[in-house]
Steps between C-alpha positions, in 0.01 A plus 500: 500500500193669477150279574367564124866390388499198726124443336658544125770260603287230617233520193804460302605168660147389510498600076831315459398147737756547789254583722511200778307253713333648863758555741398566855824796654498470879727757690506636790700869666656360820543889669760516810388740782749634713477689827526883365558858660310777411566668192622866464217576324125441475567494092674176578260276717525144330117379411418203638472353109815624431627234241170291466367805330706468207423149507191559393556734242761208342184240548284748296749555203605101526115430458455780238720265234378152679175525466590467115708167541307335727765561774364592868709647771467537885737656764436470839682807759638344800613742772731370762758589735854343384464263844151327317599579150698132475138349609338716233696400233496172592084469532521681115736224376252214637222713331670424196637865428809494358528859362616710772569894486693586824482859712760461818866567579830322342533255792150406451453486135794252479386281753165486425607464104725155645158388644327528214753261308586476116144400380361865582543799336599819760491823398612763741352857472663636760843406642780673380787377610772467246683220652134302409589542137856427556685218736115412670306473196255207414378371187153444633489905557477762256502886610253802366642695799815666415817455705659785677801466245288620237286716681843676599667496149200679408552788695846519386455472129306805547719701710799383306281646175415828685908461549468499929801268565577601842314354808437522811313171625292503789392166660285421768632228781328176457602226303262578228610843428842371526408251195372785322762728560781205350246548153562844500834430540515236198320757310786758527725222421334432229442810312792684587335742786704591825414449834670832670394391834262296748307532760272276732176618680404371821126414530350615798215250550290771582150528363526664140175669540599647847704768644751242564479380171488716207591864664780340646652368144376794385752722740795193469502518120687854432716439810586154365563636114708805584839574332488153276761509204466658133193305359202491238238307638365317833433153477309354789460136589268426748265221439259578804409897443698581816684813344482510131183694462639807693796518302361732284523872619708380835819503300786705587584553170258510315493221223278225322394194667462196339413101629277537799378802467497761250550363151387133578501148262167344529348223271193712440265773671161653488612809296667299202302519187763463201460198269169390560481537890165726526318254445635297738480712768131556430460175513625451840349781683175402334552170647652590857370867553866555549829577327780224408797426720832320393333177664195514282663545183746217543276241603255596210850438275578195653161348454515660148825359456296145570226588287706575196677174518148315539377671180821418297514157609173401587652296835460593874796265568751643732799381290344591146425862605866552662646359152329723322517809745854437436550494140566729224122515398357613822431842522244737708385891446531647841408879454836577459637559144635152423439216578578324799740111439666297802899421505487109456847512725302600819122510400521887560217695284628776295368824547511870481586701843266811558708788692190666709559831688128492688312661147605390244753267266814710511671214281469132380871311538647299314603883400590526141892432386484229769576198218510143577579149232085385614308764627534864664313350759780277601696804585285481823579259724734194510618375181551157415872494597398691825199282591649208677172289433549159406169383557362592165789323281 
């Protein structure tokens, strides 16, 4: 929703008496910083605001429609490694802040959401772990980020639409690309596409950057792709930039590469600008001096998530905002064609998967045809029957 919408929208509840008392919003973005390698490129250096940014933006908007209602808000940014980040949370919770937005890792967005107990709202905007929306889920934590399931079944609604059913899947050798790799593997599962074959890349642990790094992945890659079976597409898992980025061009065969590199699903990106996004990408460079990252964009929705429910219910309370974050009448313009809902089985948001090749949007999934009883945008993802979560019933 645009800011003269959001205007519009409050004037009318003003004009119709359900605008509310003051209510004072206190959040804060608890950001995880782990120990990282260099990148491949200097195109993908992570700002040190990375995340806060678009915390700020979200404060801005939330203000833009508070200011009307009386309703204040305030985030702080916390930055901490995931050894102090128990110690930050907890000196936030006896500040009295019991609206957290969480950037960090599975391992650590679970534990720290078990810290913060049932009386505070967590909202992660970055882990993506599907088994957190499944068999680990909590009902103290709702997710903007999306899981690797649907991140995955994005990529193969659209290759299943562009009719590329046969795979080869590439995955790097940690656990992580491993749990991205079994996604990819749902996702063919799911929509009928056939893994022809597999293969696993060994990381080097050289320096990406280096001749021992990238020239050397650079020279593996055709070696290590030669003579695969009949196939339409690449799909790379590698959830660390180890490989995936020299797919492209270092083929044997020459073919399209989608996941990690090539055609990639992202939440959002500095060249989108369909439905409304211009303007908020002007908005954020004007702001930062910079463009917007995946990070920024789902913290700013998370905190907008937060600031929606405020303005509908005129509460900051932890338990009134999730009950109504949860319920039929929530819903949120995100930039991206509809709008954006959370499953009530897992507290999973809803949304729209932008297929990025670097340029451009190539695609939007869910792709059209793909039907479901709710929502197209339950195609992505776990389903109810496929969730596991118990948490939320």
């Amino acid at each position: 929703m645009t800011i003269v919408w959001r205007v519009l929208l409050v004037l009318a509840m003003i004009a119709t008496g359900s605008a509310a008392a003051a209510v004072e919003v206190r959040s804060a973005v608890l950001r995880l910083d782990y120990p990282r390698v260099a990148p491949i490129s200097r195109f993908d250096e992570v700002p040190a605001d990375v995340g806060f940014a678009g915390g700020l933006l979200a404060d801005e908007d939330n203000q833009t429609t508070g200011r009307f209602l009386g309703h204040t808000y305030s985030t702080d940014m916390v930055a901490a490694t995931p050894e102090q980040a128990d110690e930050a949370l907890e000196r936030l919770l006896a500040d009295g802040v019991h609206l957290i937005v969480l950037l960090g890792a599975d391992q650590d967005v679970l534990r720290l959401a078990d810290l913060a107990g049932e009386d505070v709202l967590v909202v992660n905007a970055g882990a993506r772990g599907t088994t957190l929306r499944g068999q680990d889920c909590r009902a103290n934590l709702l997710h903007v980020a999306p899981s690797q399931a649907m991140l995955a079944d994005a990529v193969a609604q659209f290759a299943m639409w562009k009719k590329w059913d046969s795979w080869v899947l590439v995955a790097g050798s940690n656990p992580a690309d491993r749990d991205l790799a079994q996604a990819y593997r749902d996702a063919a599962a799911k929509f009928g596409a056939r893994i022809v074959e597999e293969r696993e890349f060994e990381g080097t642990g050289g320096g990406r950057r280096t001749d021992t790094g990238h020239v050397l992945v650079q020279r593996q890659l055709p070696v290590f792709m030669q003579d695969p079976k009949r196939h339409d597409i690449v799909v790379a898992a590698d959830a660390s930039d180890v490989f995936a980025p020299y797919l492209p061009f270092h083929l044997w065969t020459p073919r399209p590469v989608m996941g990690a590199a090539g055609l990639r699903p992202v939440t959002f990106h500095a060249t989108h600008e369909a439905w409304g996004a211009t303007q908020f990408q002007r908005r954020f460079e004007a702001l930062t001096g910079r463009y917007v990252r995946e990070e920024d964009y789902q913290v700013w929705l998370a905190l907008r998530v937060i600031g929606e429910a405020v303005t509908r219910t005129s509460s900051a309370e932890p338990a009134v905002l999730r009950d109504y974050i949860l319920s039929d009448a929530f819903e949120l313009a995100a930039f991206k064609g509809v709008p954006v809902t959370f499953r009530p089985w897992n507290g999973q948001m809803r949304q729209p998967i932008l297929l990025f090749d670097g340029r451009i949007t190539v695609s939007v999934s869910p792709q059209q045809g793909y039907l479901h009883q709710r929502s197209p945008l339950d195609t992505l993802g776990l389903d109810e029957p496929e969730s596991g979560c118990t948490a939320f019933q």
